[in-house]
SEVEXGU-462376 format. One line per field, with one value per atom (N, C-alpha, C): residue number from 0; residue in three letters; atom name; x, y, z. Coordinates in nm, 2 decimals. Layout:
num (NUM:...)
residuo (Ala:...)
atomo (CA:...)
c1 (X:...)
c2 (Y:...)
c3 (Z:...)
***
This chain:
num (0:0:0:1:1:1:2:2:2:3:3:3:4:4:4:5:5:5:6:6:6:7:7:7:8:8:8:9:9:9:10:10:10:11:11:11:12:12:12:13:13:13:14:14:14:15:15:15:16:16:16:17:17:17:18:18:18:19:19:19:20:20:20:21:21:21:22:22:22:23:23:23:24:24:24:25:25:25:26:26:26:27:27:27:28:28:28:29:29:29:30:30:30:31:31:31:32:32:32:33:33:33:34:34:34:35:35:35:36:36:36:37:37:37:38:38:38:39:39:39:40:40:40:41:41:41:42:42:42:43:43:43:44:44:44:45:45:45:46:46:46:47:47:47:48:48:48:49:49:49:50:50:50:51:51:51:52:52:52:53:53:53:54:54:54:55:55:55:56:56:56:57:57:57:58:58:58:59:59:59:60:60:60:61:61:61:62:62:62:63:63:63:64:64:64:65:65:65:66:66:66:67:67:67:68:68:68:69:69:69:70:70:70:71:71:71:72:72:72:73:73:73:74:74:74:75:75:75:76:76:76:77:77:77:78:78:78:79:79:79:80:80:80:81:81:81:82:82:82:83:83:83:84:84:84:85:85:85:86:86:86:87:87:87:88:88:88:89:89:89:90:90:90:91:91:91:92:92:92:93:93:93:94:94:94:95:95:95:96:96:96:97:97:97:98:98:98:99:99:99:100:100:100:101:101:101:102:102:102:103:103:103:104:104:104:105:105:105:106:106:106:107:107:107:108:108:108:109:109:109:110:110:110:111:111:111:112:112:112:113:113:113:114:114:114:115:115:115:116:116:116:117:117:117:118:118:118:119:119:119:120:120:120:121:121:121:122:122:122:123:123:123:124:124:124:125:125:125:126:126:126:127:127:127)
residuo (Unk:Unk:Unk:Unk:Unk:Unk:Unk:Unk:Unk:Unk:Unk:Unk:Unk:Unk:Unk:Unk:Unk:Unk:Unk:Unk:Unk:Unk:Unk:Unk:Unk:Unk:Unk:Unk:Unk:Unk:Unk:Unk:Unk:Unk:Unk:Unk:Unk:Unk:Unk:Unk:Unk:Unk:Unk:Unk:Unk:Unk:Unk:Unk:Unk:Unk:Unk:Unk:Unk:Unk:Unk:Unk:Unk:Unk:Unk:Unk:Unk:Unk:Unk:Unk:Unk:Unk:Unk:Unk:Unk:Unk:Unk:Unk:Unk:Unk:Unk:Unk:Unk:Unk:Unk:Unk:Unk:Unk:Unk:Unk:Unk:Unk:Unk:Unk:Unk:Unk:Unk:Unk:Unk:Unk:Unk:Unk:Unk:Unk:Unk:Unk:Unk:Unk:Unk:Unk:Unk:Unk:Unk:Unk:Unk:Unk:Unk:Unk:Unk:Unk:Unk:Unk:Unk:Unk:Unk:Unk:Unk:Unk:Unk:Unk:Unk:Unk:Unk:Unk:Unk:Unk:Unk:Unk:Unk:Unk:Unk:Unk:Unk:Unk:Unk:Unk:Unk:Unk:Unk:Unk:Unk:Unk:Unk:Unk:Unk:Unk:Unk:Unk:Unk:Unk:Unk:Unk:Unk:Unk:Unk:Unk:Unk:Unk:Unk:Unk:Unk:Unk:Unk:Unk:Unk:Unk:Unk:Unk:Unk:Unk:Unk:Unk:Unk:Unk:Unk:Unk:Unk:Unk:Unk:Unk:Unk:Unk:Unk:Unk:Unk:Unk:Unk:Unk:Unk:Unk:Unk:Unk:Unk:Unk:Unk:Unk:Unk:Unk:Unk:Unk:Unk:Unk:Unk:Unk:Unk:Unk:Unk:Unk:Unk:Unk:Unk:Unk:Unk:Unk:Unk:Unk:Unk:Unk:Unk:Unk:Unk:Unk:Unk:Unk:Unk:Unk:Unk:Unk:Unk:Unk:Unk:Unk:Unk:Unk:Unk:Unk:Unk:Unk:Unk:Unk:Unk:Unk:Unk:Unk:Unk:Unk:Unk:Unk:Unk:Unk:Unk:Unk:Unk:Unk:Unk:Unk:Unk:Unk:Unk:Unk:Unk:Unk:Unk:Unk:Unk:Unk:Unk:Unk:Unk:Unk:Unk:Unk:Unk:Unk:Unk:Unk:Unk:Unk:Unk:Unk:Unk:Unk:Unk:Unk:Unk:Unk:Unk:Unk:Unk:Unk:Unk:Unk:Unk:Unk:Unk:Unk:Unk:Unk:Unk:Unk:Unk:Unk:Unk:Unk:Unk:Unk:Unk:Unk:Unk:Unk:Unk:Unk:Unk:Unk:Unk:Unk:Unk:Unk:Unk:Unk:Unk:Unk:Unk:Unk:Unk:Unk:Unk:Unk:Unk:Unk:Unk:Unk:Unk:Unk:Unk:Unk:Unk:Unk:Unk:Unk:Unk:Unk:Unk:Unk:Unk:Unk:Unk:Unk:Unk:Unk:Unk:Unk:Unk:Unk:Unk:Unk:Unk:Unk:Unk:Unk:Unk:Unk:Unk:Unk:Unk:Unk:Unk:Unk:Unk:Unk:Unk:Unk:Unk:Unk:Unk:Unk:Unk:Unk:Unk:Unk)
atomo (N:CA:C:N:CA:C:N:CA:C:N:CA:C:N:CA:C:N:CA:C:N:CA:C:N:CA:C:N:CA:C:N:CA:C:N:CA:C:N:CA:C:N:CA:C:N:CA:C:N:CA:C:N:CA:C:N:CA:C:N:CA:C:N:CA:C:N:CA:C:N:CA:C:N:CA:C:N:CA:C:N:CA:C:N:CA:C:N:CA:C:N:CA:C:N:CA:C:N:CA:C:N:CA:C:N:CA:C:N:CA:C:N:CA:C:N:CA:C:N:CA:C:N:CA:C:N:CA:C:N:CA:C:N:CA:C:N:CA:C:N:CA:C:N:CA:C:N:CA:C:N:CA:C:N:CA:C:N:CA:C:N:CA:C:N:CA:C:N:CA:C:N:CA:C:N:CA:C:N:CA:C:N:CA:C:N:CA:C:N:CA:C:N:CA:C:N:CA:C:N:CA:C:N:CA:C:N:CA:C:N:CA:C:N:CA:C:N:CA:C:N:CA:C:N:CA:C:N:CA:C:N:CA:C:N:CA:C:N:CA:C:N:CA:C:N:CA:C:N:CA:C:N:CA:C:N:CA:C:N:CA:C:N:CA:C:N:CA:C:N:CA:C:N:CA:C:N:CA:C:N:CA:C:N:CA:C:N:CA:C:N:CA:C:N:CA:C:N:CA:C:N:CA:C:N:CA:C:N:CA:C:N:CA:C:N:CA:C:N:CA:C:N:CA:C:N:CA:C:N:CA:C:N:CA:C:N:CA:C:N:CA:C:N:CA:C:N:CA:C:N:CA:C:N:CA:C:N:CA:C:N:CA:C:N:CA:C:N:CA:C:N:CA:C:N:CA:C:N:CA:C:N:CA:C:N:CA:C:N:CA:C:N:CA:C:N:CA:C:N:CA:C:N:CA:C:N:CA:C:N:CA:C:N:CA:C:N:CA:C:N:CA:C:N:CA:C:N:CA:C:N:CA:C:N:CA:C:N:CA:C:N:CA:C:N:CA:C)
c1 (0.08:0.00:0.09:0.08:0.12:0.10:0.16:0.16:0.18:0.14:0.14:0.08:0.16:0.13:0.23:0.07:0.15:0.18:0.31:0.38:0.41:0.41:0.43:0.59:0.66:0.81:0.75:0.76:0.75:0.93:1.02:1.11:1.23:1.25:1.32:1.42:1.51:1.66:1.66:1.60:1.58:1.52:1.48:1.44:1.46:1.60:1.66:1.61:1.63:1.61:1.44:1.40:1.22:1.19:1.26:1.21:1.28:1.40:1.47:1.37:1.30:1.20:1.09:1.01:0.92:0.93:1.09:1.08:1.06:1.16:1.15:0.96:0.87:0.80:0.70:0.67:0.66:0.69:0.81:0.90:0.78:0.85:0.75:0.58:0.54:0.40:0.35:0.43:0.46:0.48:0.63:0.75:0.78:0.81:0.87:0.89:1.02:1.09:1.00:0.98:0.93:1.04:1.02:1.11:1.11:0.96:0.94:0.92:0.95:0.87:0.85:0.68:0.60:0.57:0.66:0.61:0.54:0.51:0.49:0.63:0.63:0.74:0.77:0.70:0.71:0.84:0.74:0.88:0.94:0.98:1.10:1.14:1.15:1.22:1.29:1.20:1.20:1.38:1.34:1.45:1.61:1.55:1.67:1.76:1.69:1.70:1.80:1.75:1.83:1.94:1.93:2.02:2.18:2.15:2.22:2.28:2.25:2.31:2.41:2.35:2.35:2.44:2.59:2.70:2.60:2.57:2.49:2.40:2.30:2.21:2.26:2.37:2.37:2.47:2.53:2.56:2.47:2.31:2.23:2.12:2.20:2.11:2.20:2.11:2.19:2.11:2.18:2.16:2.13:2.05:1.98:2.12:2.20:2.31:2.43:2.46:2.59:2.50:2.41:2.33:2.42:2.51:2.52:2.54:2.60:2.61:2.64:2.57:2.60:2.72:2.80:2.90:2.93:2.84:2.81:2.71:2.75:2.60:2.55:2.42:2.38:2.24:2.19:2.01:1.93:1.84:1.73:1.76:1.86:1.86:1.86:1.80:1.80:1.68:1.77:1.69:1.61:1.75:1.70:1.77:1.70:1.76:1.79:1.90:1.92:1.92:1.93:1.94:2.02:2.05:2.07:1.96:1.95:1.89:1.79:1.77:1.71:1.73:1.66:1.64:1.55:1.50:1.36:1.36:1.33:1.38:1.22:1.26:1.15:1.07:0.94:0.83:0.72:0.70:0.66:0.50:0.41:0.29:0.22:0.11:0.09:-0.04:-0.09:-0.21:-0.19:-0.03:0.01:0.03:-0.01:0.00:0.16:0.22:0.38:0.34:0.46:0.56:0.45:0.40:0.38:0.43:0.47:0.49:0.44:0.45:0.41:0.54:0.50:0.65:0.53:0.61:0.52:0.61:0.55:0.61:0.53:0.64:0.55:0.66:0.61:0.68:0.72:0.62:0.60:0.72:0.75:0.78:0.93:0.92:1.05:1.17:1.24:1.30:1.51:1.47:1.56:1.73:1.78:1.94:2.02:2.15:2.24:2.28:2.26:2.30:2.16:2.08:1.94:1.87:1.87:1.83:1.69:1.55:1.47:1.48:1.48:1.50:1.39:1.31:1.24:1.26:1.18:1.23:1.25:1.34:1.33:1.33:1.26:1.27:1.42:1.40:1.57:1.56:1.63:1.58:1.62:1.62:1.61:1.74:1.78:1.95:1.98:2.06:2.17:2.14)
c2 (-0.12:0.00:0.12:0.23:0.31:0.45:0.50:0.61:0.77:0.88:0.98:1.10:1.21:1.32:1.44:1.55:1.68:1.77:1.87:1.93:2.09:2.21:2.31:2.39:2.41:2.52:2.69:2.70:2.88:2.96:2.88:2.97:2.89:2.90:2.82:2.82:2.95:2.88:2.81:2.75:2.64:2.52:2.51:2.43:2.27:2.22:2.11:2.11:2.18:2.15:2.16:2.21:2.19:2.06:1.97:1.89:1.76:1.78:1.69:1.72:1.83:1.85:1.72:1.80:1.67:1.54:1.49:1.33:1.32:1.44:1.36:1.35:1.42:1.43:1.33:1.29:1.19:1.07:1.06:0.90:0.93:1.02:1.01:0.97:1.03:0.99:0.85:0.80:0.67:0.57:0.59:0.48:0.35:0.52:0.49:0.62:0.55:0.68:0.68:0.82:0.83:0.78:0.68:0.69:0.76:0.83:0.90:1.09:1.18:1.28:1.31:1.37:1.38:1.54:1.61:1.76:1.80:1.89:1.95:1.96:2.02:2.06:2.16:2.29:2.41:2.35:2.29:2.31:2.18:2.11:2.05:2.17:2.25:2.33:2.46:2.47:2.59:2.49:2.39:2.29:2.26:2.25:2.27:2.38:2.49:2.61:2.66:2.64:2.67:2.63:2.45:2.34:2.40:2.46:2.50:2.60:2.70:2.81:2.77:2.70:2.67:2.55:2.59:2.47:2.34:2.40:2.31:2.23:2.25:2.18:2.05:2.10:2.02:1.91:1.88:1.75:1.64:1.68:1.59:1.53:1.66:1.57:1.45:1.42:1.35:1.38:1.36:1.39:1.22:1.30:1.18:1.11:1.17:1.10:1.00:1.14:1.08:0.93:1.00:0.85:0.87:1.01:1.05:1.18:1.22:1.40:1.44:1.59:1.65:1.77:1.81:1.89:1.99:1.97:2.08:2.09:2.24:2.29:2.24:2.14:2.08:2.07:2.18:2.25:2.16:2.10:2.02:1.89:1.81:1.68:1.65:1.68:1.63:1.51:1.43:1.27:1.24:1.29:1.24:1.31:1.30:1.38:1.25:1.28:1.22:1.28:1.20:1.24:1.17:1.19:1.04:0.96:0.84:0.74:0.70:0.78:0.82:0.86:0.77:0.83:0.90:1.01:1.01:1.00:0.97:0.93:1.06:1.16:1.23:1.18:1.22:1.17:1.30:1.31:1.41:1.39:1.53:1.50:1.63:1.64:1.80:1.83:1.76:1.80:1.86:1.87:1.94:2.05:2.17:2.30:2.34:2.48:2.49:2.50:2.48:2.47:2.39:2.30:2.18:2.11:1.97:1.84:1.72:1.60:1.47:1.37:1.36:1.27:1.10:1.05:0.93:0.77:0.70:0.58:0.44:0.39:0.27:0.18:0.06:-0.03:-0.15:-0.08:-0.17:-0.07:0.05:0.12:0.01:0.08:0.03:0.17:0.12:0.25:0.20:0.29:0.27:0.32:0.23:0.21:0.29:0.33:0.38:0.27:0.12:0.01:-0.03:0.06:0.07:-0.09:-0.11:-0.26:-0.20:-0.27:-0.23:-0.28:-0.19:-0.30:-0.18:-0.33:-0.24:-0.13:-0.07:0.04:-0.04:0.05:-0.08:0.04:0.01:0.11:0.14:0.24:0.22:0.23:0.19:0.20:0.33:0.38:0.48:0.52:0.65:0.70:0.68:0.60:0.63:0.76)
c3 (0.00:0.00:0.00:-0.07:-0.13:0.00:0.06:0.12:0.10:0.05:0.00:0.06:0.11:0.18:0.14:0.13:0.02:0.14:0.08:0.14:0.06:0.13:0.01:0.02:-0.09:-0.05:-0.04:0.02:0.03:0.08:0.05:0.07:-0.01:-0.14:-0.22:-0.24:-0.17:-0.12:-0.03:0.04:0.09:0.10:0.02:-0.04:-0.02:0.04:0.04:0.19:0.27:0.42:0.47:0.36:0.38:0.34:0.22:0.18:0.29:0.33:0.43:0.58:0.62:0.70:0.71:0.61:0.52:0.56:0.49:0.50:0.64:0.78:0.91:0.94:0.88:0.95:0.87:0.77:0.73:0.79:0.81:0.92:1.01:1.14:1.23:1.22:1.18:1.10:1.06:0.97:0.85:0.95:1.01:1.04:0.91:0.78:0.63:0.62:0.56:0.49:0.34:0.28:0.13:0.02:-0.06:-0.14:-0.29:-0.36:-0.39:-0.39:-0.46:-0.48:-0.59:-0.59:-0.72:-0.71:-0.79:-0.85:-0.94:-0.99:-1.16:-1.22:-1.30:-1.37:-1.35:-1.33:-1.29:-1.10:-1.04:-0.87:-0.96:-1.01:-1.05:-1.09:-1.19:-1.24:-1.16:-1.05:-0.96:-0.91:-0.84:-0.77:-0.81:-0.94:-1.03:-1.04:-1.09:-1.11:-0.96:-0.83:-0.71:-0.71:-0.70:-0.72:-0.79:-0.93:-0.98:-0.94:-0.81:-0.74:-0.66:-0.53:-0.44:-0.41:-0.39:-0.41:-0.30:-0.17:-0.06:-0.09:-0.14:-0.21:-0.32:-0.41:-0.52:-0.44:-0.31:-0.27:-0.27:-0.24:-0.21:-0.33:-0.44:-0.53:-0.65:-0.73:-0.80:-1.00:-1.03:-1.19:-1.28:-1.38:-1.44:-1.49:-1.57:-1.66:-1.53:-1.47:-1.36:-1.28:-1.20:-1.12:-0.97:-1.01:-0.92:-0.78:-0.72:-0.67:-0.77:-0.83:-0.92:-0.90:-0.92:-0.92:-1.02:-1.12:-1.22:-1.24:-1.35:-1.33:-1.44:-1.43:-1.50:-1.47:-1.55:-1.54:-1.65:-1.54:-1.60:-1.60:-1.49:-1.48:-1.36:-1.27:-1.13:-1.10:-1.08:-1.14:-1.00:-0.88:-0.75:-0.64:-0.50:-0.40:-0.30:-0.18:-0.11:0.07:0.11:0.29:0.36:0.46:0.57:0.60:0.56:0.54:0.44:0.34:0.24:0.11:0.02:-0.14:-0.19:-0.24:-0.34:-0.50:-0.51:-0.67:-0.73:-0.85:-0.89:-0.99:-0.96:-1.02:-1.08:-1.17:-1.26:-1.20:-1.17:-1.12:-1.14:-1.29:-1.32:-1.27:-1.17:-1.14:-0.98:-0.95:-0.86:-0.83:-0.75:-0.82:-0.77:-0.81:-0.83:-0.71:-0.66:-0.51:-0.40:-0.42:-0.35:-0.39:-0.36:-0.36:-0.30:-0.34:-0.22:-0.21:-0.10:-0.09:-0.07:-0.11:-0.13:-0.09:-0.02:0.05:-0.04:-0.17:-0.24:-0.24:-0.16:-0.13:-0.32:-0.37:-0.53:-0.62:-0.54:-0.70:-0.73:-0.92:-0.95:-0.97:-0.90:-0.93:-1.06:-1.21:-1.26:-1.18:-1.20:-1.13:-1.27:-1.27:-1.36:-1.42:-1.38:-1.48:-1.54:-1.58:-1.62:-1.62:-1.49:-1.44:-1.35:-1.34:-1.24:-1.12:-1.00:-0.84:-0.81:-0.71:-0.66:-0.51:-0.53:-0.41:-0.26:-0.15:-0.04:0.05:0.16:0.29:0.35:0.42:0.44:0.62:0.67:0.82:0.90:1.00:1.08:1.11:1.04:1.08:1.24:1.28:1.46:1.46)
***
């Protein structure tokens, strides 16, 4: 069973610590980490767009091509974000309006790997 709860950014240089917010409060909530987030295109692009300022932010994310931390600036590929003890892999979702998102806990998804193999998503357990 699929778990999904929306969240909104209203201060988008910060953006990474609202959404690392989110997941803790989600966990608490859940007891699952999200391994999804589902935007529009408009706050994916807002995310990016920051991503690309913000040396801080672009440690945690990861780009579609690399599969890994992005280190350049490379606008319009941010595949996925990370945390301590957590992945979200992005999921395109336009009936979302800009600058909300859901973070979403699906024990079924498949999430593509950089050796473009499907595994499916796995919970990840509770950071020390």
């Amino acid at each position: 069973m699929a778990i999904k709860k929306r969240f909104k950014i209203n201060d988008w240089v910060n953006w990474d610590h609202i959404v690392n917010a989110a997941v803790k409060e989600f966990y608490m909530k859940y007891e699952h980490y999200p391994n999804i987030l589902m935007a529009s295109t408009r706050t994916h692009a807002k995310m990016d767009a920051y991503t690309n300022i913000t040396q801080r932010q672009r440690k945690n994310c990861i780009t579609l091509k690399a599969s890994k931390s992005s280190n350049q600036n490379h606008v319009g590929e941010l595949h996925a974000f990370s945390g301590k003890g957590y992945r979200l892999e992005f999921c395109l979702d336009e009936k979302l309006p800009a600058n909300y998102f859901y973070l979403v806990f699906d024990p079924k998804a498949k999430i593509i790997s950089n050796t473009k193999r499907n595994r499916p998503a796995k919970p990840t357990k509770r950071p020390a």
